[in-house]
C-alpha positions in Angstrom: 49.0 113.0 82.3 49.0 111.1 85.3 51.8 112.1 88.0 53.5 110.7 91.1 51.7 111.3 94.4 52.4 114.5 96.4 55.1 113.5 98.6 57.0 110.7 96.4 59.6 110.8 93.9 61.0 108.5 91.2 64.7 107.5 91.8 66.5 107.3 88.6 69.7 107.9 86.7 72.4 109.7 87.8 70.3 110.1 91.1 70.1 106.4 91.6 74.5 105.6 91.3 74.3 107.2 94.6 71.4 105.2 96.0 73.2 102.1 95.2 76.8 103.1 96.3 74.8 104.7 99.7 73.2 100.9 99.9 76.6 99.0 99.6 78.0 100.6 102.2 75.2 99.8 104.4 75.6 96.3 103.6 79.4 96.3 104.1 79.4 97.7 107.7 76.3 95.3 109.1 78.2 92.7 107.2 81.3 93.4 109.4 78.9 93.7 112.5 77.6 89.9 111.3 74.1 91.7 111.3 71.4 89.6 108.9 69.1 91.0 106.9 65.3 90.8 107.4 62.6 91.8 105.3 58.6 92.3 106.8 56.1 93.1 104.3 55.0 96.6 103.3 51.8 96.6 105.1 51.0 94.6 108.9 47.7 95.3 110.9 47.0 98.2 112.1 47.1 97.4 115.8 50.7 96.6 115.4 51.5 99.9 114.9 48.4 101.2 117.9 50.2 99.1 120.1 53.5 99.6 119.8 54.0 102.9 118.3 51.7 103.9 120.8 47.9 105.6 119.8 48.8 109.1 121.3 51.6 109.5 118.8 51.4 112.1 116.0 52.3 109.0 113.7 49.2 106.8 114.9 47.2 109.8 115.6 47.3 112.2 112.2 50.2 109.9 109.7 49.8 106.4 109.2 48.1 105.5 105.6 45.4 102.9 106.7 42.7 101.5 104.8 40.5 98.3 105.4 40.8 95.3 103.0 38.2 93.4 101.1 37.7 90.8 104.5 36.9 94.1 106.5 40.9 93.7 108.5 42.0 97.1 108.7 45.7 97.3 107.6 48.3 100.3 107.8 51.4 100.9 105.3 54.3 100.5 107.6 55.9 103.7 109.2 58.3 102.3 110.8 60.0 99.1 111.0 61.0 98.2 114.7 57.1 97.0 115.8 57.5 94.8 112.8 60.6 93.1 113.2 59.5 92.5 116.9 56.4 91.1 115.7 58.7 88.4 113.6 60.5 87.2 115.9 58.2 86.3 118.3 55.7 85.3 115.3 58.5 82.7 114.1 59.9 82.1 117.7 63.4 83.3 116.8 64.3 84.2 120.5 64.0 80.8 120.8 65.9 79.6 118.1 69.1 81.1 119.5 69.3 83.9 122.5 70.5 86.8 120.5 68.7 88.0 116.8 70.7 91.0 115.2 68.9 92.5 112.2 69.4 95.0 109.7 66.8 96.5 107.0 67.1 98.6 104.3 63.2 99.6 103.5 60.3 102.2 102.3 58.2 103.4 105.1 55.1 105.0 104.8 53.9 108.6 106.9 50.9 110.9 105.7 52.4 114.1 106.9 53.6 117.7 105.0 56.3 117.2 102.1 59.7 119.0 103.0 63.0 119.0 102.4 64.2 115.6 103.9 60.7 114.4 104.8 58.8 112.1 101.6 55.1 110.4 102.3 56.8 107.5 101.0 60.6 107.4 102.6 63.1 104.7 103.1 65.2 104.2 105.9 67.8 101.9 107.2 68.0 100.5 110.7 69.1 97.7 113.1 67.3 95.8 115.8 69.3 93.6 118.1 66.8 91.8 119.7 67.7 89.4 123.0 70.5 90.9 125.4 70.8 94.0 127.7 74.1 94.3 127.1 75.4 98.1 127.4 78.2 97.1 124.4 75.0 96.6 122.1 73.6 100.0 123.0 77.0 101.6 122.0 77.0 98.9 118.9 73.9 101.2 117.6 75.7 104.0 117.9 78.9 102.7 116.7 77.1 101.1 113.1 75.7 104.3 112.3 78.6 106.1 112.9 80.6 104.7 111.1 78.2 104.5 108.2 78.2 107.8 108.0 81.9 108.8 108.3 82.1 105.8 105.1 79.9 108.3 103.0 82.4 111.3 103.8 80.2 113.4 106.1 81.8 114.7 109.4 79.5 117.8 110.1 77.0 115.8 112.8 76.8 115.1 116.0 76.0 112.6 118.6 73.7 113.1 121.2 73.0 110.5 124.1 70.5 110.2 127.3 69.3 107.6 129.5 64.9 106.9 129.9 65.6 104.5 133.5 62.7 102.7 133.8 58.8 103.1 132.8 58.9 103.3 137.3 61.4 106.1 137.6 59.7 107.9 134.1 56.5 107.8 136.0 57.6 109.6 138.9 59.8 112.4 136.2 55.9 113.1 134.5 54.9 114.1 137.2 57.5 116.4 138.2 57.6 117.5 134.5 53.6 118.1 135.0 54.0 120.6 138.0 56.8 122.5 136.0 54.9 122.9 133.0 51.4 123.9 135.2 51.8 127.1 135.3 53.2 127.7 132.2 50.6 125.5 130.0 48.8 128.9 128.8 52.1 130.4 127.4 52.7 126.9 125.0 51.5 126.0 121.7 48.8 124.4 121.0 50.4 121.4 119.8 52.3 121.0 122.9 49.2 121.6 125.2 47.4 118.8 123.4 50.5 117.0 124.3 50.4 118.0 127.9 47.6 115.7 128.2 48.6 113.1 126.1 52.3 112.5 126.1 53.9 115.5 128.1 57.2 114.0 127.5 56.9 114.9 123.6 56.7 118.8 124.5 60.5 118.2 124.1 60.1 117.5 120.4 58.4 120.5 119.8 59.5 123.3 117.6 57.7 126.1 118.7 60.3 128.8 119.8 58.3 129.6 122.6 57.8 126.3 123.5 61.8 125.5 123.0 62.2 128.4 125.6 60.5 127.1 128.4 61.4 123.7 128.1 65.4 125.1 128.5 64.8 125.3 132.5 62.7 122.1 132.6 63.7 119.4 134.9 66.3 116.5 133.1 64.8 113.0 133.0 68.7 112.0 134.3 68.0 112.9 137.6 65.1 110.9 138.6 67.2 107.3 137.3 68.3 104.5 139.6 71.8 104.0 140.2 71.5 100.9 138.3 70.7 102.9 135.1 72.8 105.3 135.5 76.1 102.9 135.6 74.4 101.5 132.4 74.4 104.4 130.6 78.0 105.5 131.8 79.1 102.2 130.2 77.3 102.8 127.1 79.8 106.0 127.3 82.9 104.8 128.3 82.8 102.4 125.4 82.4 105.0 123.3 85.5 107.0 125.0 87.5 104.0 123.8 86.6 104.6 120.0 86.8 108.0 120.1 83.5 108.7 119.3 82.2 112.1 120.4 79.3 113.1 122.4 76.8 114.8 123.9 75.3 114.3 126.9 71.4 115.7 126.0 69.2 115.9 129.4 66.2 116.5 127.5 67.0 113.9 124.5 63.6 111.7 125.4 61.0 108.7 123.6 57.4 109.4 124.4 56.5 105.8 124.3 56.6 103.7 127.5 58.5 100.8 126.2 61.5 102.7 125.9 64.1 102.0 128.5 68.0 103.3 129.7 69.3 104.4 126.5 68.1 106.5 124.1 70.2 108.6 121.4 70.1 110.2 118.0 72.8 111.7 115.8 72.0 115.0 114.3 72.9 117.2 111.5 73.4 120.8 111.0 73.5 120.2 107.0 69.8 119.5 106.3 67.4 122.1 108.0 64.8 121.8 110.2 64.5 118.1 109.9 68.4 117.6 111.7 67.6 114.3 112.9 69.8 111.7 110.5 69.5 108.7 113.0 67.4 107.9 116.2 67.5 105.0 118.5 67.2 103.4 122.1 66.9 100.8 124.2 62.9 99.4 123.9 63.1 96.0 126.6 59.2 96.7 126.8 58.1 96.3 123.4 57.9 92.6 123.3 55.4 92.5 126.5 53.4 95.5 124.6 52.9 93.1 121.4 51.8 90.3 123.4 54.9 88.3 124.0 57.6 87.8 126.9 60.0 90.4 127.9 62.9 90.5 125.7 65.3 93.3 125.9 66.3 94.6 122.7 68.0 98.0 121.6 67.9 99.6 117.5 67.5 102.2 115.6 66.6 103.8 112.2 67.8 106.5 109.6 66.5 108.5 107.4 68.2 107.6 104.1 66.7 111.1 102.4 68.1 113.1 105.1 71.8 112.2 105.1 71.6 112.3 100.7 70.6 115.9 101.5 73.2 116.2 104.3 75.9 114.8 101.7 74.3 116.7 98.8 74.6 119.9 101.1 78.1 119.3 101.9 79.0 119.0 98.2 79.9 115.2 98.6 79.6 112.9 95.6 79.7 109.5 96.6 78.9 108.4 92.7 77.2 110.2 90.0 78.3 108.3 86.8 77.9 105.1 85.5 81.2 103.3 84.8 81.3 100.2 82.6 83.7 97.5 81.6 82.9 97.3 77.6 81.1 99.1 74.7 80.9 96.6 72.0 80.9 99.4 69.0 79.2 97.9 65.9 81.0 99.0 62.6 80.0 97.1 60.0 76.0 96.4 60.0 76.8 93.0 58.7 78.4 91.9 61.6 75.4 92.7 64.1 74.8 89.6 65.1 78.5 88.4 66.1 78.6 92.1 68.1 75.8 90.4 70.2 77.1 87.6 71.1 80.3 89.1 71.8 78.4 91.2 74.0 76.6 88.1 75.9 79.6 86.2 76.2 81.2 88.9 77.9 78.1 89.4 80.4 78.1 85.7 81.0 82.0 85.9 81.8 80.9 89.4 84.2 82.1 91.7 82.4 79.4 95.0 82.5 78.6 95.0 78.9 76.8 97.7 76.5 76.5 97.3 72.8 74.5 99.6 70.5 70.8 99.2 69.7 69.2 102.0 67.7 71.5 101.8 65.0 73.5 104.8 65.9 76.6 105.8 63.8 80.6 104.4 65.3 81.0 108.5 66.6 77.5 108.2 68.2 78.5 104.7 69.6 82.3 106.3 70.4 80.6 109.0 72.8 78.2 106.5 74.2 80.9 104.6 75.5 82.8 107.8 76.8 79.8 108.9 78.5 79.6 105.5 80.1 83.1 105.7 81.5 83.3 102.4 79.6 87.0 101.1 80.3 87.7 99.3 76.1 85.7 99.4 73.7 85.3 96.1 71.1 84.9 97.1 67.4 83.5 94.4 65.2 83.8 96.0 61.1 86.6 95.4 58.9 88.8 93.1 60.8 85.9 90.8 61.5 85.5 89.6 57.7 89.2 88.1 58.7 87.8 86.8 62.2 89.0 89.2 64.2 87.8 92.1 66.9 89.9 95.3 67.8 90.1 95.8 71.6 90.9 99.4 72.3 91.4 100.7 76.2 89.5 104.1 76.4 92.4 105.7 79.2 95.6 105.6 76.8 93.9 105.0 73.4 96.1 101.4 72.6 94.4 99.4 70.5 95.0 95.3 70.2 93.8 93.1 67.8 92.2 89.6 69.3 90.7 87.0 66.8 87.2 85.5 67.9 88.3 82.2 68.1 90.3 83.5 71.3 87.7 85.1 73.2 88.7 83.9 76.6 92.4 85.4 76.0 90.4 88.8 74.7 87.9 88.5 78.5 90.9 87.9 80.5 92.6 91.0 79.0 89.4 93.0 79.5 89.4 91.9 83.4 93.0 91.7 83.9 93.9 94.6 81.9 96.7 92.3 80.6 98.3 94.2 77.9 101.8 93.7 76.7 102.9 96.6 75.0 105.0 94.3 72.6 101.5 92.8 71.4 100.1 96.2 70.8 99.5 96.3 66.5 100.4 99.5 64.7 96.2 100.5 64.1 95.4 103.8 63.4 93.7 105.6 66.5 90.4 106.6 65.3 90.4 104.1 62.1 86.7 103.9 62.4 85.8 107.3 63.1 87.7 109.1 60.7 
């Protein structure tokens, strides 16, 4: 039999209610932001990703799925998504078309590393770029969209964590201060972090190594080698975030190993799903545009992992939707009337009412439970009453029943979305007429 790949997972029901309720309120929040959607395609070239991911990353380095097409161009699967929204708007000119782009994405990414809990080879995340001003307010926008997201799903046990990068200048000048700390120690790290000593030192911070976590503890902060400039920035970025009450921390040693990466940077973190406690990273990148070969835009996003905060929720025993709920089950009493039960049932999806109607012939108690185990709000039987012209609407939460005859459907659809029921109309039926 053949399987899913190592590393990916099918999404399916219950599992997916919550994917879909996790996605609309997403879309709600950017919606509120006025953030528009953009969608790149699944796979770019692969020096999209050298250049401005950066080719001494682990993700370049050891976890991008590349392969080389039939015209010999070699292409990668996405593992991120900020290099290619960059690469759109200066592909389509959109900097040009009006001075400020804000974007939001909702995508699979693709990373060849070791399956764990929170961590997929094939993972989706959702993110914003806003692409075209160096306004601190954006910077505390990022903050402020995901933060909000989160506290919409339920989940309260994470934190904020912020820093500020100063410029590529000023980061230069911290390396090498960070260099002659780290000398004399470079025997006593990992070997993961001395590979990184040589090519991206500031990425020793990442590491995981308790040793290695140790030592870094007395290092010296990237905060103290900004310019003033910088740091008012970032104490705007702060002060904005005073005024909506969001809480933070202040992390000295919260850095982006990637040059492009300016002032801000930030994630928010999670105690609720493991190792991998990173739910959502971001920064300030006003160097990325230059890196991909166009002028220097400043532009500030980020990205979360959409795995790690279902754990997180699943972890903190949230449900944010785990069962199906429809409008009507049209139950099928009488075999005879199988067609009409159809088109009952199309003329109520046309109308958009979420219809269900039986269609492996399954007995009215089968049919009955169906509809239950749907959270289906009336049921529509079509048997007896139907030789007369007529349909029995019953409402699954108090058990009345109401008869409506076919040849006043749009009275029976407005009852069904209106919940219009006059209990003066109600007919004496028997409850369970047709399961009995």
């Amino acid at each position: 039999m053949i399987k899913a790949i190592k590393g990916t997972k099918d999404i399916y029901a219950p599992e997916i209610f919550e994917w879909q309720e996790f996605e609309n309120v997403i879309i709600s929040v950017f919606e509120n932001f006025n953030y528009d959607e953009i969608r790149t395609p699944i796979f770019e070239e692969t020096s999209l990703f050298a250049r401005g991911i950066g080719e001494g990353t682990d993700i370049v380095g050891k976890e991008m799925y590349t392969f080389t097409d039939k015209g010999g161009t070699s292409l990668t699967l996405k593992p991120e998504m900020t290099a290619s929204v960059m690469r759109a708007v200066l592909e389509h000119s959109l900097h040009k078309v009006r001075p400020l782009n804000k974007f939001y994405y909702i995508s699979p990414m693709f990373r060849q590393e070791r399956p764990q809990a929170g961590r997929l080879r094939q993972f989706h995340q959702f993110g914003a770029e806003a692409i075209g001003s160096d306004d601190p307010y954006l910077d505390a926008e990022m903050i402020i969209i995901p933060y909000v997201i989160l506290v919409n799903l339920g989940l309260s046990n994470f934190k904020v964590k912020i820093n500020t990068l100063g410029s590529p200048n000023e980061r230069k000048e911290y390396k090498l201060v960070l260099r002659n700390y780290l000398q004399p120690k470079l025997n006593e790290l990992s070997p993961e972090s001395r590979r990184r000593f040589e090519t991206n030192i500031l990425r020793i911070f990442d590491s995981k190594d308790k040793h290695d976590i140790e030592i870094m503890k007395d290092a010296p902060k990237i905060s103290d080698y900004v310019s003033d400039e910088d740091s008012k920035h970032i104490e705007q970025v702060c002060s904005i975030l005073d005024s909506f009450q969001i809480e933070y921390e202040i992390d000295g040693k919260l850095v982006r190993g990637l040059d492009y990466y300016t002032k801000t940077t930030f994630e928010i973190t999670s105690n609720s799903v493991g190792a991998q406690s990173a739910l959502v990273g971001g920064g300030r990148y006003n160097l990325l545009s230059t890196q991909l070969g166009g002028p220097e835009i400043p532009a500030v996003g980020f990205a979360a992992g959409m795995e790690r905060i279902l754990l997180a929720l699943s972890n903190e025993k949230i449900k944010i939707a785990d069962k199906k709920k429809i409008d009507a089950y049209v139950i099928v009493a009488e075999k005879q009337f199988r067609q009409i039960a159809y088109v009952l049932s199309l003329m109520l999806r046309m109308s958009d009412v979420i219809t269900e109607t039986d269609y492996v012939g399954k007995s009215v108690k089968a049919q009955m439970r169906e509809a239950n185990k749907l959270n289906a709000e009336y049921t529509l039987i079509v048997g007896q009453e139907t030789k007369e012209g007529n349909v029995i609407l019953k409402n699954m939460e108090n058990g009345n029943q109401k008869v409506f005859s076919l040849d006043d459907i749009e009275e029976l659809i407005n009852e069904i979305i209106l919940g219009e029921y006059n209990p003066d109309e109600l007919e004496e039926l028997p409850p369970d007429e047709y399961i009995n």
